[in-house]
TINU-137349 format. One record per residue (C-alpha): x, y, z; residue in three letters. Coordinates in Angstrom, 2 decimals. Example, Ala and Ser with C-alpha at 12.3 -4.5 7.8 and 13.67 -1.06 7.14 Angstrom:
<sites>
+---------+---------+---------+--------+
!       X !       Y !       Z ! residu !
+---------+---------+---------+--------+
!   12.30 !   -4.50 !    7.80 !    ALA !
!   13.67 !   -1.06 !    7.14 !    SER !
+---------+---------+---------+--------+
</sites>
This chain:
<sites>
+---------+---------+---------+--------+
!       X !       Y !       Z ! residu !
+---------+---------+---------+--------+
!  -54.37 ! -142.05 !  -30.65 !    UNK !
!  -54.98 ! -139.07 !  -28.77 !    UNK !
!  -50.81 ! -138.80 !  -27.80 !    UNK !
!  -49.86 ! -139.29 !  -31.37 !    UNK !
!  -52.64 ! -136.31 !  -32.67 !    UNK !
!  -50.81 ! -134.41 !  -29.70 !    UNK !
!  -47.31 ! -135.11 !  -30.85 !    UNK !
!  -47.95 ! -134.20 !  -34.17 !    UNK !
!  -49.13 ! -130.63 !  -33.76 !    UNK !
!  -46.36 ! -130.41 !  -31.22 !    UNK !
!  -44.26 ! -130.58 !  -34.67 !    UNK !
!  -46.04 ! -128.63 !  -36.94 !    UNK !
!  -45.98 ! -125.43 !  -33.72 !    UNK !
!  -42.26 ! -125.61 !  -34.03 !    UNK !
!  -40.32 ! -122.52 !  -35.12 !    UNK !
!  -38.48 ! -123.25 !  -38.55 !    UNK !
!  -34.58 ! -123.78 !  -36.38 !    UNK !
!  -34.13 ! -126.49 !  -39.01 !    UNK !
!  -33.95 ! -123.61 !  -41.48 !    UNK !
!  -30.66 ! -123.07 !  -43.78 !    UNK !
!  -30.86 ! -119.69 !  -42.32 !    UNK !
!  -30.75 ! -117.60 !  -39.31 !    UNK !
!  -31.12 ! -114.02 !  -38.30 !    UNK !
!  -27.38 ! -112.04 !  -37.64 !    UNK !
!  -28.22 ! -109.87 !  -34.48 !    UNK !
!  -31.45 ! -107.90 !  -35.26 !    UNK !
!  -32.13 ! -108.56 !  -39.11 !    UNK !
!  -32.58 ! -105.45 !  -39.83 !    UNK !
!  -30.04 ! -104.90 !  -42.71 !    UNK !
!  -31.43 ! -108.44 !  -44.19 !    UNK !
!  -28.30 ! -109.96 !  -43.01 !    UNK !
!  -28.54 ! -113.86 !  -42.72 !    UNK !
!  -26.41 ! -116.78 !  -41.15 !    UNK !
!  -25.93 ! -120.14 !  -42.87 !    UNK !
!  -26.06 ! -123.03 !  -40.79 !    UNK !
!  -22.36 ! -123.32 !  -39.26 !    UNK !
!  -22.04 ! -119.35 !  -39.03 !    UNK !
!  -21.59 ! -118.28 !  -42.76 !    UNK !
!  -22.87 ! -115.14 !  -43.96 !    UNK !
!  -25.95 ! -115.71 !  -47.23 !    UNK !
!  -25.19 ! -113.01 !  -49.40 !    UNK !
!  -26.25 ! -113.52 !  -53.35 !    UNK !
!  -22.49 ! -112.44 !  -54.24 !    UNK !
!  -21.74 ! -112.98 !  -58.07 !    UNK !
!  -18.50 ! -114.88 !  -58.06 !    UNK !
!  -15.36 ! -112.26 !  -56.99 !    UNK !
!  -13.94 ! -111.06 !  -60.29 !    UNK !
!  -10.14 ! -111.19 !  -60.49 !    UNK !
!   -9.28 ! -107.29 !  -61.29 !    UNK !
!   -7.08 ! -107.65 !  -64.72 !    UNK !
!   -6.70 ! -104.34 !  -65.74 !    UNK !
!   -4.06 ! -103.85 !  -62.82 !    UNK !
!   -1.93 ! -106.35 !  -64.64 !    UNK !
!    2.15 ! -105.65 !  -64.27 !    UNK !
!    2.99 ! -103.80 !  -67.13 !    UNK !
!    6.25 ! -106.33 !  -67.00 !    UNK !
!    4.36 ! -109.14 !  -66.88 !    UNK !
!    6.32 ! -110.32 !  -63.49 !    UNK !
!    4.84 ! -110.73 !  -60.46 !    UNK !
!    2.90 ! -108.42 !  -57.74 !    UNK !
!    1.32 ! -108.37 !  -54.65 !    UNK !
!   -1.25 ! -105.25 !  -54.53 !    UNK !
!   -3.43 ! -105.25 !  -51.38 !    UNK !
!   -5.74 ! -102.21 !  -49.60 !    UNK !
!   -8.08 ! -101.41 !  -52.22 !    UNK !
!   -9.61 !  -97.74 !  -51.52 !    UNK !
!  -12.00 !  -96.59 !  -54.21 !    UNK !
!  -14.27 !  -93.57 !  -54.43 !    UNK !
!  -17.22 !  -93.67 !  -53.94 !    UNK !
!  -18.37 !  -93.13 !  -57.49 !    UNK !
!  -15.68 !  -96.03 !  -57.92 !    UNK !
!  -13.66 !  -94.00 !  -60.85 !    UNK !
!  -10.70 !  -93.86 !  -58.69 !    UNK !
!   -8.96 !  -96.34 !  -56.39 !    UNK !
!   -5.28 !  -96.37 !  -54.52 !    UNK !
!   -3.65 !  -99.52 !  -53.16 !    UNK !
!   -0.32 ! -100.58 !  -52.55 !    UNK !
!    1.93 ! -102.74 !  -54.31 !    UNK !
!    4.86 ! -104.10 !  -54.47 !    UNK !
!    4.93 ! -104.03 !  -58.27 !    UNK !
!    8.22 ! -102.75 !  -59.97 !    UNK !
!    8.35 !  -99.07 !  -60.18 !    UNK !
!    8.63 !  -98.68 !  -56.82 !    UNK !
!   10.29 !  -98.67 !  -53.92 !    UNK !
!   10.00 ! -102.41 !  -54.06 !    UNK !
!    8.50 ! -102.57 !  -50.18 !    UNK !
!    4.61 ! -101.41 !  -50.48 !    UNK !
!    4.01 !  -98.10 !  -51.94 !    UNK !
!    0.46 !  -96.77 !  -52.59 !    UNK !
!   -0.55 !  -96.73 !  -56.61 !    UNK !
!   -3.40 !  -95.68 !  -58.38 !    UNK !
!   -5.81 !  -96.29 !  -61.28 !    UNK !
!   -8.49 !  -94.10 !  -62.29 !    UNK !
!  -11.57 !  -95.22 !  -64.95 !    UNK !
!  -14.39 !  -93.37 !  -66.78 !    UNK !
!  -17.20 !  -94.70 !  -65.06 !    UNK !
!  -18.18 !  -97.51 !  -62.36 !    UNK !
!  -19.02 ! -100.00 !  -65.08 !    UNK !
!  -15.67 !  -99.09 !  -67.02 !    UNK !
!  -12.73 ! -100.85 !  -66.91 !    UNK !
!   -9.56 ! -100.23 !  -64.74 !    UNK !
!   -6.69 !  -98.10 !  -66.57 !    UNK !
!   -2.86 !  -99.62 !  -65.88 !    UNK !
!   -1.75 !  -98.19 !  -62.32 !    UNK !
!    0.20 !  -95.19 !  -61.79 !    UNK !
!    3.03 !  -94.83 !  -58.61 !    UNK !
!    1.90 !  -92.14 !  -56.93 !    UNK !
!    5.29 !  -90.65 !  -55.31 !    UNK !
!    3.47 !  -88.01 !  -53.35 !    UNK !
!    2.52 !  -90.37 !  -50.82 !    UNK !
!    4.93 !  -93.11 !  -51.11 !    UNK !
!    8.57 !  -93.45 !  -49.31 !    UNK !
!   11.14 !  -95.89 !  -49.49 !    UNK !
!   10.21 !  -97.34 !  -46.66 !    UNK !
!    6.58 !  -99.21 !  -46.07 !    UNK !
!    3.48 !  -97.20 !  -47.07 !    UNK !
!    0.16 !  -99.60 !  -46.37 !    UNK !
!   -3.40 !  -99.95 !  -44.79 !    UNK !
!   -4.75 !  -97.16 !  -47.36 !    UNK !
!   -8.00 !  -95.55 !  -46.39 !    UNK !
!   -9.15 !  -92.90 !  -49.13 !    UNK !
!  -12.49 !  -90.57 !  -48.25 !    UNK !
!  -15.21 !  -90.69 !  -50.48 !    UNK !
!  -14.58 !  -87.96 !  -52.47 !    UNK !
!  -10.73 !  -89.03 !  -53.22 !    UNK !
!   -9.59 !  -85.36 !  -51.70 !    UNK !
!   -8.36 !  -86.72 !  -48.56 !    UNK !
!   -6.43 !  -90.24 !  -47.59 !    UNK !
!   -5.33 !  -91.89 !  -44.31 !    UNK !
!   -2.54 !  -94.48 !  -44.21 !    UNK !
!    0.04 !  -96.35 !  -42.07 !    UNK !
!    4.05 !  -95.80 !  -42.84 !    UNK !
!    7.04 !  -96.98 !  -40.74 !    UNK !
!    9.37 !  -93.39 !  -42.58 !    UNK !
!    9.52 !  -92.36 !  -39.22 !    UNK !
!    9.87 !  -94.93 !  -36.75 !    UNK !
!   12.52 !  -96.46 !  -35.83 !    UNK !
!   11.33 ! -100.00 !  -34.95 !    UNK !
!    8.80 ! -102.04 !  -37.31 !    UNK !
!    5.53 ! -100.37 !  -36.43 !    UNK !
!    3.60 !  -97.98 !  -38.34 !    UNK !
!    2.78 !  -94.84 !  -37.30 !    UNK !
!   -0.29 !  -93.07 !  -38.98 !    UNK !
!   -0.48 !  -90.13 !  -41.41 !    UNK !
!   -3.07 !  -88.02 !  -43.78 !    UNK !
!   -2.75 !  -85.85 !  -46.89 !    UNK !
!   -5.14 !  -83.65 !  -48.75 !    UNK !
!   -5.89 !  -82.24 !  -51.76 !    UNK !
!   -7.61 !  -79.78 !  -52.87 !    UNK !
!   -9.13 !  -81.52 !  -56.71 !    UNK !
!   -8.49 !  -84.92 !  -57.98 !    UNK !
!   -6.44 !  -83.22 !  -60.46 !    UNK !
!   -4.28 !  -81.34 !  -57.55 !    UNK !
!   -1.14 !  -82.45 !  -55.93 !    UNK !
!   -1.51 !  -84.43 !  -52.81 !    UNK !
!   -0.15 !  -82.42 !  -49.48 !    UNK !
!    2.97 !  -83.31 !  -47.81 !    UNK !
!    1.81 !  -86.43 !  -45.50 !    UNK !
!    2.17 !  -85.89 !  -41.79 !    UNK !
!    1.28 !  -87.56 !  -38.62 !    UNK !
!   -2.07 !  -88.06 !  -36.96 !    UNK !
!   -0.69 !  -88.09 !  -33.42 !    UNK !
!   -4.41 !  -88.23 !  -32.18 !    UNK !
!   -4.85 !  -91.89 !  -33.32 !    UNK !
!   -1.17 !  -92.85 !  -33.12 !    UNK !
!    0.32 !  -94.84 !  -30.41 !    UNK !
!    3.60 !  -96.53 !  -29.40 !    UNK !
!    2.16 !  -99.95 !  -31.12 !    UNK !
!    1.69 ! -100.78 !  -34.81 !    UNK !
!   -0.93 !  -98.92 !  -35.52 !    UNK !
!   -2.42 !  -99.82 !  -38.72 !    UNK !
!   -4.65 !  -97.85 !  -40.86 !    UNK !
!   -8.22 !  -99.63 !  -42.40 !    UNK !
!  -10.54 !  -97.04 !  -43.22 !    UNK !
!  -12.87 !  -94.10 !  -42.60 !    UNK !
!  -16.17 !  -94.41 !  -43.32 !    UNK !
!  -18.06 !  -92.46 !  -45.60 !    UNK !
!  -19.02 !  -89.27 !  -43.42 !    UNK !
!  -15.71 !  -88.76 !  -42.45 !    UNK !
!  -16.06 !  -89.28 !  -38.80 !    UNK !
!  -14.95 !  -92.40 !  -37.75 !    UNK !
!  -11.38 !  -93.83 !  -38.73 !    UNK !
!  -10.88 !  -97.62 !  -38.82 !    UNK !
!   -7.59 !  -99.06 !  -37.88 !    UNK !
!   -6.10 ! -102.46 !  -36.36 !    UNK !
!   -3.63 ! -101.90 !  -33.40 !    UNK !
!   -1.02 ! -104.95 !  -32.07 !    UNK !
!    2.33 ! -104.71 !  -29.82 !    UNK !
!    4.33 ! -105.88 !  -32.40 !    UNK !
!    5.11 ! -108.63 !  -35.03 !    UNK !
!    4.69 ! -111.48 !  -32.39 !    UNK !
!    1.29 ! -109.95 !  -31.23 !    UNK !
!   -2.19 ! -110.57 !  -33.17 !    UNK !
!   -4.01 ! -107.16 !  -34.31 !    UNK !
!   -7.26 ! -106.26 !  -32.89 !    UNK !
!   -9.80 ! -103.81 !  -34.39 !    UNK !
!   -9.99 !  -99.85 !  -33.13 !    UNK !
!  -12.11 !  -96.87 !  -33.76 !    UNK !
!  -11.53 !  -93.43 !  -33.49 !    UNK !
!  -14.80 !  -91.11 !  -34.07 !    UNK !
!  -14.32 !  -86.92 !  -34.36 !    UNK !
!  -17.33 !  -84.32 !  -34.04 !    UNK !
!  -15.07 !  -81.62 !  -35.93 !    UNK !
!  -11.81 !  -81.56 !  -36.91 !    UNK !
!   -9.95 !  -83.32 !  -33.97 !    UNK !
!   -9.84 !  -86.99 !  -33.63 !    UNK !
!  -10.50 !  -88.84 !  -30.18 !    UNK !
!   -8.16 !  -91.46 !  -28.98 !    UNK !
!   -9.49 !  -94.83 !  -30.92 !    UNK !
!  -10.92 !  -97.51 !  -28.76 !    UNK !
!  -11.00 ! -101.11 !  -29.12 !    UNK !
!  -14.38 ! -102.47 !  -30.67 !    UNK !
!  -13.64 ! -105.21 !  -28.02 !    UNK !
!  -16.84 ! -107.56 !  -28.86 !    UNK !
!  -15.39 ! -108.78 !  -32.08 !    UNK !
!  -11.63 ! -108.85 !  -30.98 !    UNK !
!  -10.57 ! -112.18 !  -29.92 !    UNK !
!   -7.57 ! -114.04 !  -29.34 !    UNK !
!   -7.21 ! -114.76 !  -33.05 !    UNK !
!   -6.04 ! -111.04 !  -35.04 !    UNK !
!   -8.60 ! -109.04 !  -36.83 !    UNK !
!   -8.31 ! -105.79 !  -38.93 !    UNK !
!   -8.93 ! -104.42 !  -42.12 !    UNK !
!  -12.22 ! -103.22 !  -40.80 !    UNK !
!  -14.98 ! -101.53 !  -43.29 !    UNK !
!  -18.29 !  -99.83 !  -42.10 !    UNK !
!  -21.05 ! -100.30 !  -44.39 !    UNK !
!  -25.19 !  -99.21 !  -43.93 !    UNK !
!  -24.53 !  -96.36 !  -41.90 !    UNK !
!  -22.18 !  -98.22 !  -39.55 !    UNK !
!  -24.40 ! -100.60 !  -38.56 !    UNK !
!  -22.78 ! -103.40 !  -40.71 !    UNK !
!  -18.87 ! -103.93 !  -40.36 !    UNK !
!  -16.92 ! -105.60 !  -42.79 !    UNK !
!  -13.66 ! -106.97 !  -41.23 !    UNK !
!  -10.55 ! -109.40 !  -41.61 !    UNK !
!  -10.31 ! -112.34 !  -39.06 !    UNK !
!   -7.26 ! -115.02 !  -39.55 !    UNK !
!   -7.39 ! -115.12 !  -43.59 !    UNK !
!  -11.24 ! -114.78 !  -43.92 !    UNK !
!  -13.49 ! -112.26 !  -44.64 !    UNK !
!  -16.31 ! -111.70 !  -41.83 !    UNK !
!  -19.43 ! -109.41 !  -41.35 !    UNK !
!  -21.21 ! -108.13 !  -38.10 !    UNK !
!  -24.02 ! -106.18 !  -37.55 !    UNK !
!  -25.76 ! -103.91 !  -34.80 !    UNK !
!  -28.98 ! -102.10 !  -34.24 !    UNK !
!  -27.71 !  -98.98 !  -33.56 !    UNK !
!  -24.65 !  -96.73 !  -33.52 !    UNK !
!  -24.90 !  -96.94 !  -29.68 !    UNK !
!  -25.05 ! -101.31 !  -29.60 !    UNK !
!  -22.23 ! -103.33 !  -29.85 !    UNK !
!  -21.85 ! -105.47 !  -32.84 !    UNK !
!  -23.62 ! -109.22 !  -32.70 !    UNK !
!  -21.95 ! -112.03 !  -33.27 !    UNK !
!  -20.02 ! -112.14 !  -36.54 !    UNK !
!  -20.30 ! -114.64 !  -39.35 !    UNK !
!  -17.78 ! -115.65 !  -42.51 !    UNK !
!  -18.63 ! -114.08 !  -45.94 !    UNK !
!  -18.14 ! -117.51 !  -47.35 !    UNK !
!  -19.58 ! -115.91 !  -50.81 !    UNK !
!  -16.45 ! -114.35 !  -50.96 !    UNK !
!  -14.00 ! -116.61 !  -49.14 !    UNK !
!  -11.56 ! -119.12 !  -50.77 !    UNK !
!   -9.61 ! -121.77 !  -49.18 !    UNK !
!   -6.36 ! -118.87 !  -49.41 !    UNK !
!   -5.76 ! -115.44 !  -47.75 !    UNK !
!   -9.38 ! -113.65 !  -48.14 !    UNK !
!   -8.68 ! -109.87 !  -46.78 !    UNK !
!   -8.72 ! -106.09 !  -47.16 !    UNK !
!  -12.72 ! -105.19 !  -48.32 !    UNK !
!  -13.83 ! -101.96 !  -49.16 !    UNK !
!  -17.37 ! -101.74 !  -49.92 !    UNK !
!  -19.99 !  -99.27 !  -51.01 !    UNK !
!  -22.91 !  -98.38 !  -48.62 !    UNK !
!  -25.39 ! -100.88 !  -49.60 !    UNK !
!  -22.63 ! -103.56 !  -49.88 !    UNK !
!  -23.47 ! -104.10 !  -53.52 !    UNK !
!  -19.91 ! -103.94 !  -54.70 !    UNK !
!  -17.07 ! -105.46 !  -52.54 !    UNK !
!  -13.50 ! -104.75 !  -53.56 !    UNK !
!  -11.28 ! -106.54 !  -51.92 !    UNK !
!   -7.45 ! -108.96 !  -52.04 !    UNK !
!   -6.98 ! -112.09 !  -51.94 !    UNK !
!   -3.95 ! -114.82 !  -52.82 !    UNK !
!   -6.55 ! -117.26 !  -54.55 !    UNK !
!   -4.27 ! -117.63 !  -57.61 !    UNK !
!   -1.00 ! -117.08 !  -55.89 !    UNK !
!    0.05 ! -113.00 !  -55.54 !    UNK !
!   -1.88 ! -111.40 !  -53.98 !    UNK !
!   -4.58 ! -109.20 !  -56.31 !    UNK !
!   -7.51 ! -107.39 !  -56.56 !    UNK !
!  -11.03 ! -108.85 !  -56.85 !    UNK !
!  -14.45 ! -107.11 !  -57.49 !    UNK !
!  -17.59 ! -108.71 !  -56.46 !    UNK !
!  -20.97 ! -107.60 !  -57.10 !    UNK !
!  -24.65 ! -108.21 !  -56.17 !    UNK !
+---------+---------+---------+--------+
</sites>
């Protein structure tokens, strides 16, 4: 009697590991971890985007959603006709955050006929960072910024970056909202996998990016989004859509988990989000091109 009375509060002492949930590094953003490494996040189901419906009705593939922050204006690129018909970077523009999209504009200014992707626009829409192969004379992309000085202005002639470019592929994913740190993916070339990079600047001058090496793996990540200050990172890992988090700006991101409340059984990639994570904008080929979804908590 006396071993069964001991086994039982031997049970009842034991930490809840049979939960649903687990903590994601510290907690301290109230991230949580499904059991078999998703991410719990009360998502509302992702939103398909419709208002940046071809005008033709034909087919599109629009991927690297940038908004503002105030989320009245967003770029992307698209293959849509109109274009150069490789990716060129469009825009759309609304009255408000709860309004509804207006049909896309090309915005020449920035495009080429050659490949303009991996679109990172500032929070305050006067400034945007992307990847385009113009200049290079194998497939890689090479990266380059333009300014402006309104919404309403003209956007700046693009140019180079050289402080974040390399001889590789460098691909553009964003910069977070203070400006100082520039997301982008880096690979070899088209038979390598990309893996994720940061470059961080104290004035105007970027440092060299460096790898953010506890989250790359053999598989390819990129399309990397900083969210809560930088302690939360939003990312792309083979097709899925995967969050990590650290204590500080000085730790290295925990272990990652899926953002199954976003993730389909397609191509899941490409988040932007805004600070709190509240609102996710992000592409996916769910219904066959690939398009723009919203999702909100």
């Amino acid at each position: 009697m006396i071993r069964l009375l001991l086994a039982l509060a031997a049970v009842v002492a034991l930490p809840a590991c049979s939960s649903k949930d687990v903590s994601l590094g510290d907690g301290r953003n109230g991230v949580s971890v499904k059991a078999g490494g998703s991410a719990a996040f009360d998502f509302q189901p992702p939103v398909l985007i419709a208002g940046l419906d071809p005008s033709d009705g034909g087919e599109t593939t629009d991927d690297d959603p940038s908004p503002t922050g105030d989320l009245t204006l967003m770029l992307f690129d698209s293959k849509r006709a109109g274009g150069s018909g490789k990716e060129d970077i469009w825009e759309t523009t609304r009255s408000s955050a709860s309004a509804s999209w207006e049909s896309p504009r090309f915005v020449s200014a920035l495009s080429s006929p050659e490949r303009d992707t991996g679109i990172a626009l500032t929070a305050d829409g006067l400034t945007v960072y992307f990847s385009s192969d113009r200049e290079k004379d194998d497939d890689g992309l090479d990266v380059f910024v333009s300014t402006r000085e309104s919404r309403d202005g003209e956007w700046s002639e693009p140019k180079h970056v050289p402080e974040v470019e390399s001889s590789d592929d460098d691909l553009v994913s964003a910069v977070d909202p203070s400006g100082e740190h520039l997301y982008l993916a880096r690979r070899k070339n088209d038979d390598d996998d990309y893996d994720l990079y940061v470059a961080t600047r104290a004035g105007d001058a970027w440092d060299a990016p460096a790898p953010i090496s506890e989250l790359n793996t053999d598989d390819e990540e990129s399309d990397a989004y900083a969210a809560k200050g930088g302690l939360t990172l939003v990312f792309t890992r083979d097709e899925n859509l995967w969050i990590a988090e650290r204590a500080s700006l000085e730790d290295p991101f925990g272990k990652p988990a899926k953002l199954d409340a976003l993730n389909s059984e397609h191509d899941d990639r490409d988040a932007w989000t805004t600070p709190d994570l509240d609102v996710v904008v992000f592409s996916s080929n769910r219904t066959g091109d690939y398009r723009i979804y919203e999702a909100r908590r």
